[in-house]
C-alpha positions in Angstrom: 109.3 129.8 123.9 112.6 131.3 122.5 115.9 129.7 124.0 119.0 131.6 125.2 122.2 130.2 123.9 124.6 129.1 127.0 128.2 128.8 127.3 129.4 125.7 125.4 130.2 122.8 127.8 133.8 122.9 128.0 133.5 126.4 129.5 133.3 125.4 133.0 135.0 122.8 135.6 132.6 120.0 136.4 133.9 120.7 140.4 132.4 124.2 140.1 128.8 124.3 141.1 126.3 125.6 139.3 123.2 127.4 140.7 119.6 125.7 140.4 117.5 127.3 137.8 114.2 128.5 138.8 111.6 125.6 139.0 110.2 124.4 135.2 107.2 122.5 134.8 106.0 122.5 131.4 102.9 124.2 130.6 100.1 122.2 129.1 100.9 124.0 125.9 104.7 123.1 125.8 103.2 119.3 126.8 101.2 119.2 123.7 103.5 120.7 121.5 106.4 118.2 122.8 103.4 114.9 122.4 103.0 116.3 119.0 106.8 116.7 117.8 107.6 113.3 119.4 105.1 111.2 118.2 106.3 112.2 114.6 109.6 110.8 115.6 108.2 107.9 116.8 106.3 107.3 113.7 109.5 107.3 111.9 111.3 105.0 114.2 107.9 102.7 114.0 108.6 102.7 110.1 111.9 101.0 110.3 110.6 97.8 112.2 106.9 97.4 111.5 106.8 95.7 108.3 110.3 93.4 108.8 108.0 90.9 110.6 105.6 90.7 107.4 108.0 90.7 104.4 107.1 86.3 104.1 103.5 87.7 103.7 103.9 90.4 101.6 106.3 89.4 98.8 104.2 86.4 97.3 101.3 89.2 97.7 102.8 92.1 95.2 104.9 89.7 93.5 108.0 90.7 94.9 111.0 87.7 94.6 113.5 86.9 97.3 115.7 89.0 95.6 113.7 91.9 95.5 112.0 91.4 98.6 114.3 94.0 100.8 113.4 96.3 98.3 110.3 97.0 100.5 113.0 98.0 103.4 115.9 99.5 101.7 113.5 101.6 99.5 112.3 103.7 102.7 116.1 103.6 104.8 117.8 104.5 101.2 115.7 108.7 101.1 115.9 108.9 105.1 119.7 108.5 105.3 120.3 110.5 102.4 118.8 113.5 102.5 118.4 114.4 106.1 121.3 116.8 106.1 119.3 118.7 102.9 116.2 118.7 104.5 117.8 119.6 107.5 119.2 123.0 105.7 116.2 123.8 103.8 114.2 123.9 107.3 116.7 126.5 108.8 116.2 128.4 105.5 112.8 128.2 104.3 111.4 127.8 107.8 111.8 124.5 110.1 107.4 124.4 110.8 107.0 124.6 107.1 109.7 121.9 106.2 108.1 119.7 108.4 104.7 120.0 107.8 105.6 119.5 104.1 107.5 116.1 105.5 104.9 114.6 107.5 102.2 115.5 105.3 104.3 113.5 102.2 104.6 110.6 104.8 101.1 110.4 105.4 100.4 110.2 101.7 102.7 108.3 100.7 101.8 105.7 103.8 98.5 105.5 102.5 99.4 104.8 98.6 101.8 102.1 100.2 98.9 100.2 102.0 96.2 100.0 99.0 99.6 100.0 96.2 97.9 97.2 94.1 101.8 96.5 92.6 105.2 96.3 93.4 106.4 99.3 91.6 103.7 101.3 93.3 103.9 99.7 97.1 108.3 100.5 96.5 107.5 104.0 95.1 105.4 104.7 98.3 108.2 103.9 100.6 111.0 106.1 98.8 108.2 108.8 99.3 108.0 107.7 103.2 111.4 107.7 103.8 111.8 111.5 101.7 109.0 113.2 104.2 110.6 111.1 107.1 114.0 112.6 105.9 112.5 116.5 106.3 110.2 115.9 109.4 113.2 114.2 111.7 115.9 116.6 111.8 113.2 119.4 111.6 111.0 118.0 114.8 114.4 117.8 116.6 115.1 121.2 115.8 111.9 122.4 116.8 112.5 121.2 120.0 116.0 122.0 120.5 114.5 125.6 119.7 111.3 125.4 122.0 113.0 124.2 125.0 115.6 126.0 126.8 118.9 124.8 126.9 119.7 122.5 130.7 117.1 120.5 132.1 114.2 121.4 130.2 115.8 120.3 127.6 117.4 117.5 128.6 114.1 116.4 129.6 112.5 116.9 126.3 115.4 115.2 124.3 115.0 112.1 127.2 111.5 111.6 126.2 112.2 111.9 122.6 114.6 109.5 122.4 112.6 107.2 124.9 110.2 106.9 121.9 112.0 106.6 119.1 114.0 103.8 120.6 110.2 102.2 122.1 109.0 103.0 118.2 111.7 100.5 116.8 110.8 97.7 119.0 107.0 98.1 119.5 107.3 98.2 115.5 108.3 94.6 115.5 106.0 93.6 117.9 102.6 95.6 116.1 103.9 94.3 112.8 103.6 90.8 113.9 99.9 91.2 115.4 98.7 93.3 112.7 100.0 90.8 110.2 98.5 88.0 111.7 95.1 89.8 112.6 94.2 92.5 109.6 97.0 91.6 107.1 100.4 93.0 105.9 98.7 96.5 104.2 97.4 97.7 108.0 100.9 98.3 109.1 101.3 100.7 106.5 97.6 102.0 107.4 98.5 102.6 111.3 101.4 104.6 109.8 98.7 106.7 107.9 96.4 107.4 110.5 99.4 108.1 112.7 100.4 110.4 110.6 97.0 112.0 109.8 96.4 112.7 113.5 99.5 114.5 114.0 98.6 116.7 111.1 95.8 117.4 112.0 96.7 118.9 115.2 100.3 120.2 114.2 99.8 123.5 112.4 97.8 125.1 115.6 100.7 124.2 117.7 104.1 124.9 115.7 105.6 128.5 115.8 107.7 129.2 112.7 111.5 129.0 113.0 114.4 129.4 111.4 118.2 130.6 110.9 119.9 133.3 108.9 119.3 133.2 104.9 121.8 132.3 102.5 122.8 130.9 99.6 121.9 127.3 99.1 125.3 124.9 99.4 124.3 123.2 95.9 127.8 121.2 95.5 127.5 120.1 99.5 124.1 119.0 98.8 124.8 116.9 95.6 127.9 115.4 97.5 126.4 114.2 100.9 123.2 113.2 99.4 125.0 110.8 96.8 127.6 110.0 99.2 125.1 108.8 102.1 123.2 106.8 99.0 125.9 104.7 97.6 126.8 103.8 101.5 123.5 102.6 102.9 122.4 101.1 98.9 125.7 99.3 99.2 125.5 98.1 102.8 121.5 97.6 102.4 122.4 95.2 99.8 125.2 93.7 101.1 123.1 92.3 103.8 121.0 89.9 101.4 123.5 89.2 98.2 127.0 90.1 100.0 129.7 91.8 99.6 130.8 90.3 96.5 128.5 91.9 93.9 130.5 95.0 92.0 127.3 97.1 92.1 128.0 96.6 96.5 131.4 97.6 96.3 131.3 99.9 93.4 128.4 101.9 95.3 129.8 101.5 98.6 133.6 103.5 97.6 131.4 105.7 95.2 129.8 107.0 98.1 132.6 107.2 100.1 134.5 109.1 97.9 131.7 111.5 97.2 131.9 112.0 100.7 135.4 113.0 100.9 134.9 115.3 98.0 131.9 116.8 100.3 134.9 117.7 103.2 136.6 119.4 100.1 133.6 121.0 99.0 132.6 122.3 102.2 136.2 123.0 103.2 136.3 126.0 100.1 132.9 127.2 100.4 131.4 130.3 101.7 128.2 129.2 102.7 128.5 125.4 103.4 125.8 123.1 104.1 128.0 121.8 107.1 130.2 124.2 108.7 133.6 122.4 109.2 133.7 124.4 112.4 130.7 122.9 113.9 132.6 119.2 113.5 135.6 120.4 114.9 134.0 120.8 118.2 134.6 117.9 120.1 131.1 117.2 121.6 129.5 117.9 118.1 131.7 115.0 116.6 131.8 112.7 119.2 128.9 113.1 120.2 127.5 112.1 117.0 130.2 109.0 116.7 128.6 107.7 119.6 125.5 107.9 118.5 125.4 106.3 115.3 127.3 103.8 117.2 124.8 102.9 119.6 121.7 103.2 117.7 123.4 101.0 114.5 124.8 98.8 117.2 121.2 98.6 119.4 119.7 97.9 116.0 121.9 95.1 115.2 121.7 93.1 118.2 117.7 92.8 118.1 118.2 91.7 114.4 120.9 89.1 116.1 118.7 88.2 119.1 115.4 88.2 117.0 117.2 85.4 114.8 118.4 83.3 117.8 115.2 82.9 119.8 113.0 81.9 116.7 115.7 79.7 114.2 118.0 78.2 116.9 115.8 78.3 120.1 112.5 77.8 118.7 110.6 80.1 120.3 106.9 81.6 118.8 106.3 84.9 117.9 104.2 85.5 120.6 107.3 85.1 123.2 109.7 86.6 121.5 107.1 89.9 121.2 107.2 89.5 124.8 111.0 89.6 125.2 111.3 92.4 123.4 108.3 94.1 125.0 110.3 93.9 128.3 113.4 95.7 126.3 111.2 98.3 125.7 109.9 98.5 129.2 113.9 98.7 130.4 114.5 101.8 127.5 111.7 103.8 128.7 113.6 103.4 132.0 116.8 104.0 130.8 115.9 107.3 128.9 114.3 108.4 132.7 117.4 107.9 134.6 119.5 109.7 131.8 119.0 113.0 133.0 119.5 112.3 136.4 122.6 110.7 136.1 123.7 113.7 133.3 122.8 115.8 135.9 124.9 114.2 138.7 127.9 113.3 135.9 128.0 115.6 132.8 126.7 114.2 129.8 129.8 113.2 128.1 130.7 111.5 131.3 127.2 109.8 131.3 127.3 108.9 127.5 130.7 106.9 127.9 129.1 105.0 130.6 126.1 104.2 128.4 128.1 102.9 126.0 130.5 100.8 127.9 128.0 99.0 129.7 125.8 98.6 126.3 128.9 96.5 125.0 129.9 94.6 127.9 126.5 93.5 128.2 126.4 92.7 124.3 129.7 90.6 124.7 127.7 89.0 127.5 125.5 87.5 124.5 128.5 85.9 123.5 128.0 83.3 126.4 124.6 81.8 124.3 124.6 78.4 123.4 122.1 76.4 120.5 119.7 74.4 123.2 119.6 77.3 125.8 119.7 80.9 126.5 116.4 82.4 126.7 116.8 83.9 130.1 120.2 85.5 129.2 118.7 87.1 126.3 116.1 88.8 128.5 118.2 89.7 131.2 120.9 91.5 129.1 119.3 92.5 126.2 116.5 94.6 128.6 119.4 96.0 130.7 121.6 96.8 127.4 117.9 98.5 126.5 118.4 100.8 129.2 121.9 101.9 128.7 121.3 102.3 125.2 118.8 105.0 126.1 121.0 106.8 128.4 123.7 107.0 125.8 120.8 108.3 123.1 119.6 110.7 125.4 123.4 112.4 126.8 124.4 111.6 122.7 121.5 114.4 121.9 122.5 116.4 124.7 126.2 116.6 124.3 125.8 116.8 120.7 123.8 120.2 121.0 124.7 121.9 124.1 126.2 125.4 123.6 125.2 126.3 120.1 123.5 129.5 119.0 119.4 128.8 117.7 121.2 129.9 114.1 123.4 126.4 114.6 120.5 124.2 116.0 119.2 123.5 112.3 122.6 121.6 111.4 123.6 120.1 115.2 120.1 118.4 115.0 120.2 117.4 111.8 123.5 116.1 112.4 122.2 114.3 115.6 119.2 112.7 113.7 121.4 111.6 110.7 123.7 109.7 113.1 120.2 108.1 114.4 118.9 107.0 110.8 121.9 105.8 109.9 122.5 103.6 112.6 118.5 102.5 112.1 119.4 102.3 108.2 122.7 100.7 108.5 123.5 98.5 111.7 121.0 95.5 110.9 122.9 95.1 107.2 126.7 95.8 108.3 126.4 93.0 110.8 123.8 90.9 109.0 126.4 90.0 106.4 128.7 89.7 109.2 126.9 87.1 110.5 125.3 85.2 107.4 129.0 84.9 105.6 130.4 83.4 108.7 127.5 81.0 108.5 127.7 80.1 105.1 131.9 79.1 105.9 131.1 77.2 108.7 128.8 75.4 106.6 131.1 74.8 103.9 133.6 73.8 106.2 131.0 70.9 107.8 130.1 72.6 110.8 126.5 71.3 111.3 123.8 74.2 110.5 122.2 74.9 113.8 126.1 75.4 115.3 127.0 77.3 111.7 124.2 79.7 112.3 125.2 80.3 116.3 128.7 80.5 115.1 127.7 83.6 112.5 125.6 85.1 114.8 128.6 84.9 117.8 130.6 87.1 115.2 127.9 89.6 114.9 127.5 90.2 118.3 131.2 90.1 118.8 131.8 92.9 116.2 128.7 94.7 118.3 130.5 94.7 121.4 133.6 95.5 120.4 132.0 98.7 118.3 130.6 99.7 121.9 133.2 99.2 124.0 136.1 101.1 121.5 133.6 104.0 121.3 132.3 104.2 124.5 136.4 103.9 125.4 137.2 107.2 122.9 134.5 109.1 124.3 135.8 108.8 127.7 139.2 109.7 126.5 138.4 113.1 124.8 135.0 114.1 126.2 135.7 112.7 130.0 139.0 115.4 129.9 137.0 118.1 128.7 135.5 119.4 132.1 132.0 119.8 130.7 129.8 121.0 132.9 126.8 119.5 134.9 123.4 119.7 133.3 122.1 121.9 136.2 119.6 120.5 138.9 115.7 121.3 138.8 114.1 122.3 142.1 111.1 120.9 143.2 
């Protein structure tokens, strides 16, 4: 199923019309193939959100203190933020099936060592090994079916169902969490993420064809650079969330790794062979494509956290309904990510990503309208249809992000693309986490009583959300709505 590279998207008017392709349906191979690639994605995005719900359990369990007890987060989001572009490399040179066979079996092992781990050290050293194979299967699946599918609306519609899941996986994670925990215990979330894993395995290697881009040289320096850059910034903003901002190991890792990665620019600026092309980020859908979507993933992320906090601390509402709020988010993304291609169809998908944005924030500043006694309603009501916009802008993100490259360039665009997903998995929830828990704690201080304190910190979150959103969602419209990208061309029935 080899693609044929297309004309980028600035290379013709959005006015001109562009003649239906030939009618695609996808061929029961192509279907399994696409179940297969997606559910490892899913499995990753599951990863993020299924054991939040069950940290209370599992600490006293292996031992693990307050202090250490994001550990058993920040030890998987730490290896998948970091070494995504690497992995993402070494799959367009050492073969992108092989790269992620190698990932998702390491997952699958190291899912199982994390359910039986007997001890801390062992239970933490299973999740840096989930979050490595999660870091070479991500932005190797997305390559694979950036790669399988033809650029347009097969595509398009493969991307749409991908990122339907991934953003389902997140918040069905919270919700399985919860009723595994309460049912079989905290170790049989990491066990669903085994057997997951196990059944993909089993029937990946008879579906994946072997691809890959041109050899050369490894970009050792670029690799060194990014990986320790991206390491210090989500260590630093992972830890943030729990101790603050005032510790020097948060503030010395988080300008350590943001000077390493300004000294990757320079590296890859001088070399011959970079790991990232400066090129490719100079394209204006590539960058800002990307922008927008580690802002709304981070940003998406981040408002759940809020929203989870809200309904159980300040509205005192059970697990059970607030699973059910957040099950009807789910149900509004998995309609969001079906309209996206019809509307980047009818729009353009810049066009279409700007609008997913911009309505994601206005309805995020909507939040800002919650009081401590009520609110349940609005929570439902915008949070589902921010759900749905949120998928549209992942979907056209994904789209824009990767639309007239050569196959030899879809190893980097996607692993681009998935980096600015993980990250905004890895670092939205911290970032505005101690956002919101400083604010707290100087309301508190001041005397503001602690139900009002806790509203109060949580109003600057989603405040600093929204206005994320709507400043991205505002630039994208700026340079990508002016860059007469064309139509992603209708299917006929």
């Amino acid at each position: 199923m080899p693609t044929t590279a297309s004309a980028p998207e600035t290379a013709a008017p959005a006015s001109v019309p562009v003649s239906p392709p030939a009618a695609h349906r996808f061929t029961p191979r192509e279907i399994l193939l696409l179940v297969v690639l997606c559910a490892s994605q899913f499995l990753v995005a599951l990863d993020f959100s299924v054991l939040n719900v069950a940290l209370p359990v599992l600490g006293p369990d292996l031992g693990l203190g307050e202090a250490g007890l994001q550990w058993a987060v920040t030890a998987f989001a730490l290896p998948t933020g970091s070494f995504l572009l690497l992995f993402g490399r070494l799959g367009d040179q050492l073969g992108r099936r092989r790269t992620f066979l190698t990932g998702l079996a390491l997952f699958t092992g190291a899912s199982v060592l994390a359910a039986l781990a007997p001890t801390a050290p062992l239970f933490l050293a299973g999740r840096a090994l989930q979050g490595l194979g999660a870091a070479a299967l991500v932005p190797t699946g997305m390559a694979l079916i950036t790669t399988s599918f033809a650029e347009g609306p097969e595509r398009t519609k493969a991307l749409s169902i991908n990122g339907s899941l991934m953003a389902l996986g997140f918040t069905v994670g919270m919700v399985v969490g919860g009723v595994l925990t309460d049912t079989l215990g905290w170790r049989s979330t990491m066990g669903l993420l085994g057997v997951g894993g196990l059944l993909v395995l089993l029937v990946a290697p008879r579906l994946l064809t072997e691809s890959r881009g041109a050899r050369t040289r490894l970009d050792v320096p670029g690799a060194l650079t990014v990986t320790g850059g991206l390491f210090g910034v989500v260590y630093g903003l992972s830890t943030a969330a729990e101790e603050g901002f005032g510790r020097p190991d948060v503030l010395g890792a988080i300008v350590a790794g943001l000077l390493l990665l300004v000294a990757f620019v320079r590296v890859e600026a001088r070399s011959a062979e970079p790991l990232l092309p400066l090129s490719l980020l100079r394209r204006p859908t590539v960058a800002f494509g990307n922008l927008a979507g580690l802002a709304t993933v981070s940003m998406m992320t981040a408002v759940v956290f809020l929203m989870t906090l809200y309904l159980q601390e300040l509205l005192d509402v059970s697990p059970l309904v607030s699973g059910l709020v957040f099950g009807v988010q789910g149900l509004a993304s998995v309609a969001g990510g079906a309209l996206a291609p019809r509307l980047a169809r009818r729009f353009g998908a810049p066009r279409t990503l700007a609008l997913g944005l911009l309505g994601q924030g206005v309805l995020t500043a909507a939040l800002l309208g919650l009081g401590t006694e009520r609110g349940l309603w609005l929570v439902v009501l915008a949070i589902s249809l921010a759900s749905g916009l949120h998928l549209v802008a992942v979907v056209t993100y994904g789209v824009t992000a990767t639309s007239g490259l050569d196959d030899a360039d879809q190893g980097r665009a996607t692993s681009l693309v998935t980096s600015a997903m993980q990250l905004g998995l890895a670092l939205g929830i911290p970032l505005l986490s101690a956002l919101s828990v400083g604010r707290a704690a100087a309301l508190r201080d001041a005397g503001t009583p602690a139900a009002e304190a806790a509203l109060g910190g949580i109003k600057l979150g989603l405040a600093a959300d929204a206005a994320v959103l709507l400043a991205v969602g505002a630039l994208v419209a700026l340079v990508l709505g002016r860059t007469r990208a064309a139509r992603v061309p209708r299917e006929t029935a």
